[in-house]
C-alpha positions as CSV (number, residue, x, y, z in Angstrom):
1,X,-16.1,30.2,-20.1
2,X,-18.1,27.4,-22.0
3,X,-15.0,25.3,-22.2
4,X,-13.7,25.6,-18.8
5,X,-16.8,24.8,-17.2
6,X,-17.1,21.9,-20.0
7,X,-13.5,20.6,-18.0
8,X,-14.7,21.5,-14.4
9,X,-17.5,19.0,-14.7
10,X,-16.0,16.3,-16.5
11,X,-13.0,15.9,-14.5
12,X,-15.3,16.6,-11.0
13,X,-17.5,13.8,-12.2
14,X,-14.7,11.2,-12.9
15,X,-12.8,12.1,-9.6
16,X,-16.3,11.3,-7.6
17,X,-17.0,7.9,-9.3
18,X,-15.2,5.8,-6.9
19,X,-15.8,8.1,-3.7
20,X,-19.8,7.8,-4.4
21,X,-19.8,4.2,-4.6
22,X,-17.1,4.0,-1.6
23,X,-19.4,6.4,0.4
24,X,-22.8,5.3,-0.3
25,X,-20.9,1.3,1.1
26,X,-19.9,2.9,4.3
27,X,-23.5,4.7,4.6
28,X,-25.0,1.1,4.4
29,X,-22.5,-0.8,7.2
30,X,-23.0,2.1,9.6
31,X,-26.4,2.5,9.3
32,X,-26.3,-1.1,10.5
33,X,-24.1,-0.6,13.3
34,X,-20.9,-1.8,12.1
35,X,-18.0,0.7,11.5
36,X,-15.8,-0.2,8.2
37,X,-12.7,1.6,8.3
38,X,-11.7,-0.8,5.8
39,X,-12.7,0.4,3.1
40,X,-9.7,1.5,2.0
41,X,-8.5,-1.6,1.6
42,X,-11.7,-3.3,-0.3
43,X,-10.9,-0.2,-2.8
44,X,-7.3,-1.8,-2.9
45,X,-8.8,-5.3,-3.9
46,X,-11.4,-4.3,-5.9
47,X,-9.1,-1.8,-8.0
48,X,-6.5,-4.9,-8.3
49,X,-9.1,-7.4,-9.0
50,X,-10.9,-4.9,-11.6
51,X,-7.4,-4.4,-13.7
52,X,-5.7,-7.8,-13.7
53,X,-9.4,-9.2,-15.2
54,X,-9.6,-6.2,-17.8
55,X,-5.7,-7.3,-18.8
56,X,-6.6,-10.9,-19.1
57,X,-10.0,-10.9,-20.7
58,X,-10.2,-7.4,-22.9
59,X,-10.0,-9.3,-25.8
60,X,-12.3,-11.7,-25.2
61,X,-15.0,-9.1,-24.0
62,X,-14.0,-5.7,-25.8
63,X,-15.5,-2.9,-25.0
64,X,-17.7,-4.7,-22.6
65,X,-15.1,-5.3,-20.3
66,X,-14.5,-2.6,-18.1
67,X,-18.3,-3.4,-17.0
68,X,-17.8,-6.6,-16.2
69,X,-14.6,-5.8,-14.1
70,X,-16.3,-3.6,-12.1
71,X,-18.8,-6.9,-11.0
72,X,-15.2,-8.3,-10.5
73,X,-14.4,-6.0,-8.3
74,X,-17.6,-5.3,-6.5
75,X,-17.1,-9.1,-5.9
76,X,-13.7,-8.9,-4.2
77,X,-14.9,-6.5,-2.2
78,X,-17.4,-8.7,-0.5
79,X,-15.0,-11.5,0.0
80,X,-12.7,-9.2,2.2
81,X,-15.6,-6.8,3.6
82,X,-16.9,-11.2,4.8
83,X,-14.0,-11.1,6.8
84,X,-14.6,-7.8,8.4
85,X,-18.3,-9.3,9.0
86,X,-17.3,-12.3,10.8
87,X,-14.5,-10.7,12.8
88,X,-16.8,-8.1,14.3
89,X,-20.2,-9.8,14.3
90,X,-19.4,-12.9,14.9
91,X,-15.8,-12.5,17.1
92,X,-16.7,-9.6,18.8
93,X,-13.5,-8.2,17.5
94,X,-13.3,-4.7,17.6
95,X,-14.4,-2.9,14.5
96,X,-11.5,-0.2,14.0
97,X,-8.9,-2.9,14.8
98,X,-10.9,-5.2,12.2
99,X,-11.4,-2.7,9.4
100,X,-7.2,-1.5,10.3
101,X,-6.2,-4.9,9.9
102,X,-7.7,-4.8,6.2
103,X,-6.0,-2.3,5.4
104,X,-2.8,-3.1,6.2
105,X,-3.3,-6.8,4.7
106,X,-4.4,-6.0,1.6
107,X,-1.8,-3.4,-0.6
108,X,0.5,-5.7,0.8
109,X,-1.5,-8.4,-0.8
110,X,-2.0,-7.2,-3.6
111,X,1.5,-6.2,-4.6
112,X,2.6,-9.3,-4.1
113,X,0.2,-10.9,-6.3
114,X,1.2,-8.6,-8.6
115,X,4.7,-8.9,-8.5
116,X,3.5,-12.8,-8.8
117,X,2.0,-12.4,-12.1
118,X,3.6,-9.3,-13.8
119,X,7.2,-11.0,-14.0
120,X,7.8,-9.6,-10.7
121,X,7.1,-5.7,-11.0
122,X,5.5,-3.9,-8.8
123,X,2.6,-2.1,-11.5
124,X,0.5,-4.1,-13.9
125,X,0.6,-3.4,-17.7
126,X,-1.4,-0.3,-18.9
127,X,-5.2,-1.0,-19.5
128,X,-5.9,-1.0,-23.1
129,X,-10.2,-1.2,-22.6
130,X,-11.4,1.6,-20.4
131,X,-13.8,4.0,-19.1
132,X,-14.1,6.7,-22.3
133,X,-16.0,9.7,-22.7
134,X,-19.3,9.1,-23.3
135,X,-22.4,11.2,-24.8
136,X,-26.0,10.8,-24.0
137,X,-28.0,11.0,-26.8
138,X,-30.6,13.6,-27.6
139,X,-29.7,15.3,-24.0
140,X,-26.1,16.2,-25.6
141,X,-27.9,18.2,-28.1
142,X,-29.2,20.1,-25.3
143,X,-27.7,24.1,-25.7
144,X,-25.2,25.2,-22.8
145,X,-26.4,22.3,-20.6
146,X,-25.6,19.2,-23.3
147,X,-22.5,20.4,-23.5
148,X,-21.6,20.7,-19.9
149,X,-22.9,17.9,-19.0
150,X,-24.2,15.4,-21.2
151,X,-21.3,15.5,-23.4
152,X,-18.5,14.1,-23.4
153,X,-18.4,13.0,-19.8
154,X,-18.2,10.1,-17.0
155,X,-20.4,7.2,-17.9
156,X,-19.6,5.6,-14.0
157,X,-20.1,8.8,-12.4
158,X,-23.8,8.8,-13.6
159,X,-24.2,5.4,-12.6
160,X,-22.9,6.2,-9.0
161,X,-25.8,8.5,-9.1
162,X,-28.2,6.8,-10.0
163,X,-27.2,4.0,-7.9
164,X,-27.4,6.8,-4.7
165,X,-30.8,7.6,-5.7
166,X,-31.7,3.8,-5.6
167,X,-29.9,3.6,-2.4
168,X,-31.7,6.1,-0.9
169,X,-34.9,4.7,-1.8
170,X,-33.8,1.4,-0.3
171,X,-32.9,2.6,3.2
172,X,-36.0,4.7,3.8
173,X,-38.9,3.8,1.7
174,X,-38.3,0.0,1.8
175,X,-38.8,-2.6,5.0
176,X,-35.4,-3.8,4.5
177,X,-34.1,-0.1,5.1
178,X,-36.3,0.1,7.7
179,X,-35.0,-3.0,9.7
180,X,-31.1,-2.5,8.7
181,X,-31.5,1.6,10.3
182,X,-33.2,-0.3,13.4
183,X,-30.5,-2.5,13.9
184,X,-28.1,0.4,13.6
185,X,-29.9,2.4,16.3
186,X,-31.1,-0.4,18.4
187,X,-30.3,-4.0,17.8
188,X,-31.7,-5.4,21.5
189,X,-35.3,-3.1,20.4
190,X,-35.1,-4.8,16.8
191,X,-34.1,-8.7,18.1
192,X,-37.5,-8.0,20.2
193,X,-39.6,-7.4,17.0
194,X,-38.6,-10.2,15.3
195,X,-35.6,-9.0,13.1
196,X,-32.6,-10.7,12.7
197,X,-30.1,-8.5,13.7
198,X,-27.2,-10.4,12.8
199,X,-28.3,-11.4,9.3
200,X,-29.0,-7.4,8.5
201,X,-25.7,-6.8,9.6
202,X,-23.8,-9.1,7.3
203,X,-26.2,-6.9,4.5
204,X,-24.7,-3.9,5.7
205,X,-21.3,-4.9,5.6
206,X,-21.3,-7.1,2.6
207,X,-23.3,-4.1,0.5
208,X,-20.2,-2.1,1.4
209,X,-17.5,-4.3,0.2
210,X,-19.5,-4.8,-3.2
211,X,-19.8,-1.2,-3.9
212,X,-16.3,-0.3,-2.0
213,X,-15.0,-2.7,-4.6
214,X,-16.4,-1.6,-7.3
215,X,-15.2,1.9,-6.4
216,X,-11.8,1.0,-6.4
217,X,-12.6,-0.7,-10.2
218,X,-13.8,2.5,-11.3
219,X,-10.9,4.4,-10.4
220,X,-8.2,2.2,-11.8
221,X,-10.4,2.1,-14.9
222,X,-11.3,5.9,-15.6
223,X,-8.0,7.6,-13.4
224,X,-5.1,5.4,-13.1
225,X,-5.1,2.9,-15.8
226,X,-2.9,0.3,-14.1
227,X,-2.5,-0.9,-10.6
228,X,0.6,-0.4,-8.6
229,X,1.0,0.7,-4.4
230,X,-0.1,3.6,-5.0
231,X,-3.3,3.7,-6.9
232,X,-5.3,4.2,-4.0
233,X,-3.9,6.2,-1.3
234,X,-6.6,7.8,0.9
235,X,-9.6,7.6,-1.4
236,X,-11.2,5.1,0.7
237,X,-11.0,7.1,3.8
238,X,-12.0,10.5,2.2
239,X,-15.3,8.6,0.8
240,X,-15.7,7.6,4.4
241,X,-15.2,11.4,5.1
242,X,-18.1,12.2,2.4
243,X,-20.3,9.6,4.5
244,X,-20.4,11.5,7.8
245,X,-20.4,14.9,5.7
246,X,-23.5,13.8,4.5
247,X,-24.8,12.3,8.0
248,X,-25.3,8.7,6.6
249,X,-27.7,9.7,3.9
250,X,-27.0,8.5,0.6
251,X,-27.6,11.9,-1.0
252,X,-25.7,13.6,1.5
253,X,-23.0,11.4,1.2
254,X,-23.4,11.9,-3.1
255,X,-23.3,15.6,-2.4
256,X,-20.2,15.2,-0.3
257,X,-18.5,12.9,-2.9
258,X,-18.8,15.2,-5.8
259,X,-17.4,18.2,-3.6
260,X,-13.9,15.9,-2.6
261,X,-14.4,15.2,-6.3
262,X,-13.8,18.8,-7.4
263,X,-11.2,19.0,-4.8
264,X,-9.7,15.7,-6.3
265,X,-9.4,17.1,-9.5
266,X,-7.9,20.4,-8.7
267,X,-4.6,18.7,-9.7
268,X,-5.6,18.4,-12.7
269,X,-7.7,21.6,-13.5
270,X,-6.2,23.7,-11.3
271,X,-3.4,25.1,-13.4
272,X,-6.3,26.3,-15.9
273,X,-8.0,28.2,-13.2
274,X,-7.4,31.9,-14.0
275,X,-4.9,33.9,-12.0
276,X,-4.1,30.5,-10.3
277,X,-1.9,29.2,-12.9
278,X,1.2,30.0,-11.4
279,X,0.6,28.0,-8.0
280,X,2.8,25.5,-7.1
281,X,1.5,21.8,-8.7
282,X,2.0,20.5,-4.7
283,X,-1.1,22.7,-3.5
284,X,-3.1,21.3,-5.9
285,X,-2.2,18.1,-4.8
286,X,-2.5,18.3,-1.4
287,X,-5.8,20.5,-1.4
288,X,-8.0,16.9,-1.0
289,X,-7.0,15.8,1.5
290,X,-6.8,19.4,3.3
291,X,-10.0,19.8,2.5
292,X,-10.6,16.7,3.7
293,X,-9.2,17.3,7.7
294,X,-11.1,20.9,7.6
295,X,-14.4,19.2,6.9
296,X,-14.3,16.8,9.2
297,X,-13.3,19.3,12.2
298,X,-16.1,21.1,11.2
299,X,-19.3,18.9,10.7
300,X,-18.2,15.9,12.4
301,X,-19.2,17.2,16.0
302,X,-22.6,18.0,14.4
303,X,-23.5,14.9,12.6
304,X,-25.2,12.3,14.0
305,X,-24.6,8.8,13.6
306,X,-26.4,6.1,14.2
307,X,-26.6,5.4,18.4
308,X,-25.4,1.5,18.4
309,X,-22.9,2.1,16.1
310,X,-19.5,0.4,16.5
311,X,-21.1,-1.9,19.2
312,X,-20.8,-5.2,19.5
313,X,-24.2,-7.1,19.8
314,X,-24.9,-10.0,22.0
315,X,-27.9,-11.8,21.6
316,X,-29.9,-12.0,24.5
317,X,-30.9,-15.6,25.8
């Protein structure tokens, strides 16, 4: 029992890495008003990003440099989450077309540059410096629980918690929080107090495509270990699913996270699951994003998001 739990929570805790980060982005562009379907493609660039600097620079950086990738990636990200920003802040565009066109643009993008650079195939080479397992000290040595949880496991995934905590903490005990949920609910009401409403929007949206980028490092680096077409293929929109779930609250939206998580990993895990062992490998497979579509039907008629989002904001003159 010990032992399958021990597996449960490992693999449920690598699976939610990227979707935390990816989620907890989204939570701070909506709260600001501006929708970013796109983060499925900033996971795209910021997983592609991420792997061809650990191939290049793993000798240079060792074990250090899956860390550093992920800044690579979280950097990505806010190149392509500025265009999103200027298309719908500053060209009125609208924001599902903008965050669609994303993408679109950028697997195709990406696998060019990659057939550019790897001799013309469509994967990278296999990532030699990775995301391990990794054991807190003195907590492993805790009985039951050290072993469950302390040992052995996700180093990102506790990172993506403590980084929802901090977000949390930032979006409703601090004045910046404050002003980017006000711009989110009422921009003209904000512009009258003094805010600068288009400034906290370019937060919101560039905050996403740092941490949507750094999702999409974490999961090429822990999961896939190389980048190809089909390294991410729906995570961003399921972390975007985990964000209304938890009704734009960054410990909702954690909560959500490590639940696709657990579904995520059923692939994996699933055939250890007693008197389930026998179940086709495709159920397992296609239970995420099932789970996914049910959720959503479910919870997103009863979550609230914030009232200006989506809309495009005209200063008054």
């Amino acid at each position: 029992m010990l032992q399958f739990l021990v597996i449960v929570v490992s693999s449920t805790l690598v699976y939610s890495a990227p979707l935390i980060f990816t989620a907890l982005g989204g939570t701070f562009s909506e709260r600001s008003g501006v929708v970013n379907v796109g983060l499925e493609g900033i996971m795209v660039m910021g997983a592609f990003s991420a792997c061809v600097f650990n191939l290049f620079t793993a000798d240079l950086f060792g074990s250090m440099t899956p860390w550093i990738a992920l800044l690579v990636g979280g950097g990505t990200g806010i190149v392509f989450s500025l265009l999103h920003a200027l298309a719908t802040i500053n060209w009125r565009a609208d924001h599902i077309v903008s965050g669609t066109v994303i993408n679109l643009m950028a697997p195709g993008l990406a696998v060019f540059l990659t057939r550019l650079i790897f001799d013309d195939r469509g994967q990278t080479d296999i990532i030699q410096e990775r995301f391990g397992k990794f054991s807190f000290p003195v907590l492993k040595d805790i009985p039951f629980i050290g072993d469950i949880l302390f040992k052995g496991t996700s180093a990102p995934a506790y990172l993506a918690i403590l980084v929802a905590v901090i977000s949390y903490f930032v979006l409703f005990k601090t004045k910046f929080g404050l002003r980017l949920r006000a711009v989110g609910e009422n921009p003209q009401a904000a512009d009258t107090l003094g805010i600068n409403v288009y400034r906290m929007k370019y937060a919101g949206v560039l905050i996403s495509g740092f941490l949507g980028g750094i999702g999409g490092a974490v999961l090429v680096q822990s999961v896939s270990s190389q980048f190809s077409r089909s390294t991410i293929t729906g995570q961003g929109f399921i972390a975007m699913a985990a964000m209304i779930f938890g009704k734009w609250n960054p410990l909702g939206a954690l909560g959500a996270a490590l639940f696709f998580g657990l579904a995520q990993s059923l692939g994996v895990i699933g055939p250890q699951i007693p008197g389930l062992e026998n179940l086709p490998s495709v159920y397992w497979q296609v239970a995420p994003y099932v789970l996914t579509i049910i959720v959503l039907v479910l919870f997103i008629g009863t979550s609230q998001a914030p009232k200006a989002i989506g809309k495009t904001y005209i200063k008054s003159k």
